[in-house]
PLY file of the C-alpha trace (Angstrom):
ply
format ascii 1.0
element vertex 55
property float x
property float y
property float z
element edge 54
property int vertex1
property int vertex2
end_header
-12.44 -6.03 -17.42
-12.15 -3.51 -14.74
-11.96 0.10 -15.10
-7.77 1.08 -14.02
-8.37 1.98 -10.42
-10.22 -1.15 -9.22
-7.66 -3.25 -11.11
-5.03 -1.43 -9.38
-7.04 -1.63 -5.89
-7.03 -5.50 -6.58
-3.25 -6.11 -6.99
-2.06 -3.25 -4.10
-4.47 -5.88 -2.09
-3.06 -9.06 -3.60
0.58 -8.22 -2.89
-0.04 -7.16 0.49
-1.54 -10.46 1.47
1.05 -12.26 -0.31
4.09 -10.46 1.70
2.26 -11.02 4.81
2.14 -14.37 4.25
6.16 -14.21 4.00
8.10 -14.98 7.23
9.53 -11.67 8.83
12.82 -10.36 7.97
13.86 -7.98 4.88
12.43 -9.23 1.91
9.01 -9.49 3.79
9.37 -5.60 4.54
10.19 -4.98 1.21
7.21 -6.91 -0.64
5.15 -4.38 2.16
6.40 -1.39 0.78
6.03 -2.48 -2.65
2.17 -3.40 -1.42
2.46 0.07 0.27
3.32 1.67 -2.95
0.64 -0.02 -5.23
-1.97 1.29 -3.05
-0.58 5.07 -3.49
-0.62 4.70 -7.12
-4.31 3.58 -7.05
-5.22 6.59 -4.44
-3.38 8.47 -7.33
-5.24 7.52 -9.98
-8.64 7.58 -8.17
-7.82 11.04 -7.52
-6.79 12.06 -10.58
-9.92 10.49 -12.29
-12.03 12.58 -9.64
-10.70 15.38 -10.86
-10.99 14.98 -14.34
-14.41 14.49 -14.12
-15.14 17.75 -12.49
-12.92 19.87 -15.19
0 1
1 2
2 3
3 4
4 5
5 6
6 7
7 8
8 9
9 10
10 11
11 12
12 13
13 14
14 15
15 16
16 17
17 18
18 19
19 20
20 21
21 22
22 23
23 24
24 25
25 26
26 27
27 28
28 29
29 30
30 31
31 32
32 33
33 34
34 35
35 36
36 37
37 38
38 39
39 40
40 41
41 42
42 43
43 44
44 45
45 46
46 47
47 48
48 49
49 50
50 51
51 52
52 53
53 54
């Protein structure tokens, strides 16, 4: 299994290519800012892990 952040890397990336795949309109735009958000929670938690590990 993969550590958090990679697992977390992988599904921000899966949901983005499955809303682009939707045609446009609103629920498109609001699977991308779902997408959007994954990817800030993994940034997040790489962070987070970085600075753990120099504490």
């Amino acid at each position: 299994m993969l550590p958090l952040p990679e697992r977390l890397k992988q599904l921000a990336e899966r949901a983005k290519q499955a809303a682009q795949e939707l045609p446009p309109g609103e629920e498109r735009d609001r699977c991308l800012l779902k997408a959007a958000q994954a990817q800030n929670v993994f940034e997040f938690v790489r962070l987070l892990e970085a600075d753990l590990r120099r504490n």
